[in-house]
C-alpha positions, 0 to 999 in steps of 0.5 A: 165945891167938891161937886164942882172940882168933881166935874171939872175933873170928869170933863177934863178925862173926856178932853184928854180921851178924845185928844188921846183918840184923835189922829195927830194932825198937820196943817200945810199952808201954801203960800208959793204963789207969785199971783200972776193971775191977780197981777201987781207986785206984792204976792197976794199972801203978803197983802193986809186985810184990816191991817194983817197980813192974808197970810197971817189971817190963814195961820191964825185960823189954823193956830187956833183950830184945837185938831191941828197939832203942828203948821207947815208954811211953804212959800218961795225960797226968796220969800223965806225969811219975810215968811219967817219975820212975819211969824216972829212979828205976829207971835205964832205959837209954837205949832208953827214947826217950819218954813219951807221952800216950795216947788215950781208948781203948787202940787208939788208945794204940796207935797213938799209941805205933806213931807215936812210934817211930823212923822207922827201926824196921820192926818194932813190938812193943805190950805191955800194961804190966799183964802184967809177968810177960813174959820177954825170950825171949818178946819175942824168940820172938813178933818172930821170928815177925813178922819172917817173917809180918808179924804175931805174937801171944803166946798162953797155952792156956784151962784152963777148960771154955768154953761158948757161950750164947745170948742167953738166956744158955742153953748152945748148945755146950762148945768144945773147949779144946784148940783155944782159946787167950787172947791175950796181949801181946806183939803184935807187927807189921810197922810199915807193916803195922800203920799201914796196918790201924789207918787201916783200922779207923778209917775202918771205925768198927771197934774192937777190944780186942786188937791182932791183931784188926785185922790180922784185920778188915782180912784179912776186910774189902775190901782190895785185891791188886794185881799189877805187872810191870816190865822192864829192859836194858842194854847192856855197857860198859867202865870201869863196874862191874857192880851187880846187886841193889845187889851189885858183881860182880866182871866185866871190864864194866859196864852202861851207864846214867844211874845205876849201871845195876843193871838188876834194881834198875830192873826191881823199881822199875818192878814197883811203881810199875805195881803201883800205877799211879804211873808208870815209873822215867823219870816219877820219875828221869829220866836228864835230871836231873843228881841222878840221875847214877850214883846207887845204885838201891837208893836210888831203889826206897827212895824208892819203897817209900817212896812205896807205904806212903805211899799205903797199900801194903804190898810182899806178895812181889816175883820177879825174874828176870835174864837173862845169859849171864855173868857166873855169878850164883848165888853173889851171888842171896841177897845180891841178895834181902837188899840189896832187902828191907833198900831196900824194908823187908821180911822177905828171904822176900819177895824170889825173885831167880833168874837164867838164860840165852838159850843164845846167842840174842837181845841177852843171848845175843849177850852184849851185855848184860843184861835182868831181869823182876819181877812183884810184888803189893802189897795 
């Protein structure tokens, strides 16, 4: 018995640590539509399948999807309330957060969908209600793609022999069907990512029918690549603790500073804001001010993504590197690389964190204390 509760204590500490490490999730399912292509009086979302509601069997799928946090439904503004009874009538869980009135196209449903979500979901998943055959391990495999690559799109093969005509409507070519897929939904994206390429396509006049498909514009469209480099040092100083990455490390001194020191922390801060031309650290959190005193860097280099998506940034990829000759640094880099992303909001494959020494030459040789370099691009 003791060896069971043992186990079942140890699986749920990897539940709660892969939840805890899993970016909070929308879901957003559009059902604005008012099926002028299927034709008939009643909105395809609202028809039944075995006695259920399309649009039911959709946020069903969804509800049931463990790597969605919160729902988004958008529909039209005169079907708000039928929405809203429906919900109560079919008991959804409490991850509905709200219904909402959509635009006069679906991309801009979209949007407003992607808007309403929580501000501390990273990751939004957009689904068109009609396609209510979609599975939760559908949901959870097409997220598990967005999470490293930013985007994701379900797909299902073409069957059918496809041709290209000219505008004659005569055969130029038959393509190969085997390299041919139809998208589908869910389309899921990273967040700021995707606000980021719908103000694109709005400023560009640019519409499209499928959510991917700006993510693809923008990738052909002019955007801009920017590089950042930042660099930090601080000498060694008893009674503090030693933070590294947000990590405390386990050393007989500390670092001396205003806030907690976290000299690679500062040096990733300095990297973006130089990336995007806003400054230093000092400009933004200077040691002058009391506010700032002993406070976490994780916070600040938060704030600071922060102000880069607001200014329509996105973080591509970040590589620091710490210079110390003590203390032993390797067992804490991946802990470092997590506690970064989760501050800035990015997927952990986009932080490199390596460490390395002066072999007893200059300050950090002489173990007087510790440097760091980062480079960073942002686009």
């Amino acid at each position: 018995m003791k060896r069971r509760r043992r186990l079942a204590g140890l699986i749920s500490g990897v539940l709660r640590v892969a939840l805890r490490r899993r970016p909070r999730t929308a879901g957003v399912i559009l059902a604005a539509g008012s099926s002028t292509r299927m034709g008939g009086d009643v909105p395809k979302q609202f028809l039944s399948v075995c006695g259920v509601p399309i649009l039911i069997r959709s946020v069903r799928a969804f509800d049931a999807c463990s790597a969605v946090d919160e729902i988004v439904i958008v529909t039209r503004e005169c079907d708000l309330q039928a929405v809203k009874d429906l919900c109560l009538e079919y008991k959804i869980s409490p991850k509905l957060k709200t219904v909402i009135a959509g635009g006069d196209t679906r991309q801009k449903s979209a949007f407003l969908g992607v808007e309403a979500a929580s501000n501390s979901c990273r990751f939004v998943a957009i689904h068109d209600a009609a396609r209510c055959l979609v599975t939760p391990d559908a949901i959870r495999s097409v997220l598990d793609v967005a999470y490293r690559r930013r985007a994701a799109t379900a797909v299902y093969p073409v069957t059918d022999t496809v041709k290209r005509v000219d505008g004659r409507g005569r055969i130029k070519e038959t393509l190969d069907r085997t390299e041919l897929r139809a998208a589908a939904t869910p389309q899921a994206f990273d967040r700021d990512f995707y606000i980021a390429v719908a103000a694109y396509a709005e400023k560009k006049g640019t519409a499209v029918t499928d959510d991917n498909a700006l993510s693809r514009k923008r990738e052909k469209g002019d955007r801009e690549m920017r590089i950042g480099h930042g660099y930090d040092v601080h000498r060694f100083a008893a009674g503090r603790d030693l933070i590294l990455g947000g990590v405390k490390i386990p050393h007989d001194l500390g670092l001396l500073g205003h806030s907690d020191a976290d000299v690679l922390t500062h040096a990733v801060t300095d990297a973006l804001l130089g990336a995007a031309a806003l400054g230093d650290i000092g400009l933004h959190f200077p040691d002058s001010d009391p506010a700032y005193s002993g406070v976490c860097s994780l916070t600040l280099l938060s704030r600071v993504g922060a102000l880069l998506s607001d200014k329509g940034y996105t973080v591509s990829n970040i590589d620091a590197t710490v210079i110390a000759e003590v203390p032993r640094l390797r067992p804490y880099i991946d802990e470092m690389r997590r506690k970064i992303a989760d501050a800035l909001g990015i997927t952990v494959d986009r932080v490199s964190v390596k460490a390395t020494t002066e072999e007893g030459l200059g300050f950090t040789g002489e173990r007087l204390g510790i440097a760091a370099h980062a480079v960073c691009l942002i686009e």
